[in-house]
C-alpha positions as CSV (number, residue, x, y, z in Angstrom):
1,X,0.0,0.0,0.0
2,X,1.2,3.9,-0.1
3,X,-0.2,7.6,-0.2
4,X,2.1,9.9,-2.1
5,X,0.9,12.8,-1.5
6,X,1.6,16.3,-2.8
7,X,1.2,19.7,-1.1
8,X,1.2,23.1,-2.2
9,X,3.1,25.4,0.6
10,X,0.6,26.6,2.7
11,X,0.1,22.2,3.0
12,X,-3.0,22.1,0.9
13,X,-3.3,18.8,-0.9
14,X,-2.7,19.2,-5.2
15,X,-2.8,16.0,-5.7
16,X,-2.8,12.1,-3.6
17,X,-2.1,8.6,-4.9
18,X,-3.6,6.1,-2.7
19,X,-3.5,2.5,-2.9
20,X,-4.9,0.9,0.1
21,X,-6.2,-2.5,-0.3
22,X,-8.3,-4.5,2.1
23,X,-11.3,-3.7,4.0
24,X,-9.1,-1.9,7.0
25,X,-10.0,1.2,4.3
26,X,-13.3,2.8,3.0
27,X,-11.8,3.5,-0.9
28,X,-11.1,0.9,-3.9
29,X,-8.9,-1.6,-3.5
30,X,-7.1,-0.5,-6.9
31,X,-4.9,2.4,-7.2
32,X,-6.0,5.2,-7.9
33,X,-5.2,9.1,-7.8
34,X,-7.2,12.4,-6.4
35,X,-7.0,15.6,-7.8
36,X,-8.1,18.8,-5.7
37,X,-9.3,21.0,-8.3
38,X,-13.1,21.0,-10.3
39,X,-13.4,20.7,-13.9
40,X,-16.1,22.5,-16.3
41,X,-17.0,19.9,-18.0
42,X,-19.6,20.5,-21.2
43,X,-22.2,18.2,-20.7
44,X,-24.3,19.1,-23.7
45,X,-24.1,22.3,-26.8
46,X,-25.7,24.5,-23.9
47,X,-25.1,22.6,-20.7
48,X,-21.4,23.0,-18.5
49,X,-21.6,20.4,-15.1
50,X,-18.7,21.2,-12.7
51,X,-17.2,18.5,-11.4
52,X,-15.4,17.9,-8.5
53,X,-11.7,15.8,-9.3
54,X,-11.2,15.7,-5.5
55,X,-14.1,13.1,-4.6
56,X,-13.5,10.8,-7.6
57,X,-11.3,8.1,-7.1
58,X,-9.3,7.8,-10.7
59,X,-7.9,4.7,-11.6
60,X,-4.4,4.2,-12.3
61,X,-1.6,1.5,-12.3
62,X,0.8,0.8,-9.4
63,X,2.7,4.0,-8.5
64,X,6.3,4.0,-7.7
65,X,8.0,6.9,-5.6
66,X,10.6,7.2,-8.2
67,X,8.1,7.8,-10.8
68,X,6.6,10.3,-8.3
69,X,9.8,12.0,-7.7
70,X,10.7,12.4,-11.7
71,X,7.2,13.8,-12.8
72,X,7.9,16.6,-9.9
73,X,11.6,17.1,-10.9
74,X,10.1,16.9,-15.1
75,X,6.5,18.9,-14.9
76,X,6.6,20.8,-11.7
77,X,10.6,22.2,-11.9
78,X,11.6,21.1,-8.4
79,X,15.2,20.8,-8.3
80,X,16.5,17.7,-7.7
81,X,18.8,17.2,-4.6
82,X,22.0,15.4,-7.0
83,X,23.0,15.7,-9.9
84,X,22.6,12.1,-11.0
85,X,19.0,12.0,-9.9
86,X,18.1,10.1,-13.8
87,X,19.9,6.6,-12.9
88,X,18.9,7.0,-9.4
89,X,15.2,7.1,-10.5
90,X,15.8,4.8,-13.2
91,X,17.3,2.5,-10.6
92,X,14.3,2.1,-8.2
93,X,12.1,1.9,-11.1
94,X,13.3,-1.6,-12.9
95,X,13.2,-2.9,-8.8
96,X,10.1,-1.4,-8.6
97,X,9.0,-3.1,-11.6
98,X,10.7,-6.3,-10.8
99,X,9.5,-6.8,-7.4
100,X,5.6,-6.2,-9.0
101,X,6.4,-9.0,-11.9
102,X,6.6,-6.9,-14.9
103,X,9.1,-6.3,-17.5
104,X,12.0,-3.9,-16.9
């Protein structure tokens, strides 16, 4: 199981990966991903819904922290910590995949 969660710097959630199998926990057993932010959604040629990202549970795959750690590196410009922070990431990843039975 894990919760990867990101926080804006006041510590409002952005976004939360979740995967918490087993009926210790009130979501989906699958993994899945919240995003805390509404979307206008045109429901019709005159319609708009809103809908809220937050209280949907969307499905993804397994989520690795390294693959966490690269999208915020690669799409929200944190700097990384060292400078060979690609095979690093890479790294964890194929063990990642490895340990879950999938090809590297």
């Amino acid at each position: 199981m894990y919760q990867y969660r990101l926080l804006d710097r006041d510590e409002r959630e952005l976004i939360v990966y979740h995967w918490q199998p087993g009926d210790a926990y009130l979501g989906p057993d699958a993994p899945h991903l919240h995003v805390s932010a509404s979307l206008s959604a045109q429901t019709s040629a005159i319609d708009r819904q809103t809908i809220d990202l937050d209280k949907l549970h969307l499905a993804t795959g397994r989520v690795s922290l390294a693959s966490v750690v690269r999208m915020l590196i690669t799409e929200f410009g944190v700097a990384p910590q060292r400078h060979d922070w690609v095979e690093t990431l890479d790294r964890a990843e194929r063990v990642f995949q490895e340990e879950a039975g999938q090809p590297a």
